[in-house]
C-alpha positions as CSV (number, residue, x, y, z in Angstrom):
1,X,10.9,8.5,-14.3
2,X,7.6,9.0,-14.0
3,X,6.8,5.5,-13.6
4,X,9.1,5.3,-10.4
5,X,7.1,8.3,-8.7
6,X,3.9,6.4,-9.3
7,X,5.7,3.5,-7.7
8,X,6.8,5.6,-4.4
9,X,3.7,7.4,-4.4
10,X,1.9,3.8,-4.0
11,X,3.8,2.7,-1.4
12,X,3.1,6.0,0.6
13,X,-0.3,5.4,0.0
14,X,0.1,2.4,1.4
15,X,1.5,3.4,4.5
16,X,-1.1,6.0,5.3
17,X,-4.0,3.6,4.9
18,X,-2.2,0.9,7.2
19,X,-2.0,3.9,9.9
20,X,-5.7,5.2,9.6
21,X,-6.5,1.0,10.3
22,X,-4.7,0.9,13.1
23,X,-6.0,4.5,14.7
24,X,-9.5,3.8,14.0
25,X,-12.1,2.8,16.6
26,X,-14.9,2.1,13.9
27,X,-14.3,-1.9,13.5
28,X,-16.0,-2.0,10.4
29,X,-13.5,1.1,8.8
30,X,-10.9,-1.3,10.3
31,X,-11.5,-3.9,8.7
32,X,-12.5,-1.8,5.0
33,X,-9.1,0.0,5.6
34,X,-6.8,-3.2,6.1
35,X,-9.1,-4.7,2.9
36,X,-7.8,-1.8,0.7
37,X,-4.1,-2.1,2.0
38,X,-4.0,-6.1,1.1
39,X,-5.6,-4.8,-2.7
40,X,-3.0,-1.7,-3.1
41,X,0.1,-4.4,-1.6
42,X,-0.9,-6.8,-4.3
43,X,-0.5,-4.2,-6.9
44,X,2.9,-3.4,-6.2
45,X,3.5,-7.2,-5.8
46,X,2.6,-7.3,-9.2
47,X,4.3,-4.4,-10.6
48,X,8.1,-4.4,-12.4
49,X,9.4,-2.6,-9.4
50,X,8.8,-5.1,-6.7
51,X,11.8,-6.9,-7.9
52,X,13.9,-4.4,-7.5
53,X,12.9,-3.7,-4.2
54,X,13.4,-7.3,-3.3
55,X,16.9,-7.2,-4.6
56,X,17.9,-4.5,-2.9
């Protein structure tokens, strides 16, 4: 169990970076913001729950 609420927690995470790129004026935080939502979306690419997430 608590290796699913790491998983959710992640993909929250996620989401909250990918709105504070899009609200941003700064072009350089922008661009450091998507940078660090591509890195966290690769984790959970790689992680045993993105298949079941696929499947479902």
């Amino acid at each position: 169990m608590p290796e699913d609420y790491d998983w959710k927690e992640r993909r929250d995470q996620v989401e909250r970076y990918r709105i504070l790129a899009q609200e941003t004026t700064d072009p350089i935080a922008a661009r450091l913001l998507r940078d660090i939502v591509l890195d966290l979306e690769a984790e959970l690419k790689g992680s045993p729950q993105s298949g079941a997430l696929d499947a479902a």
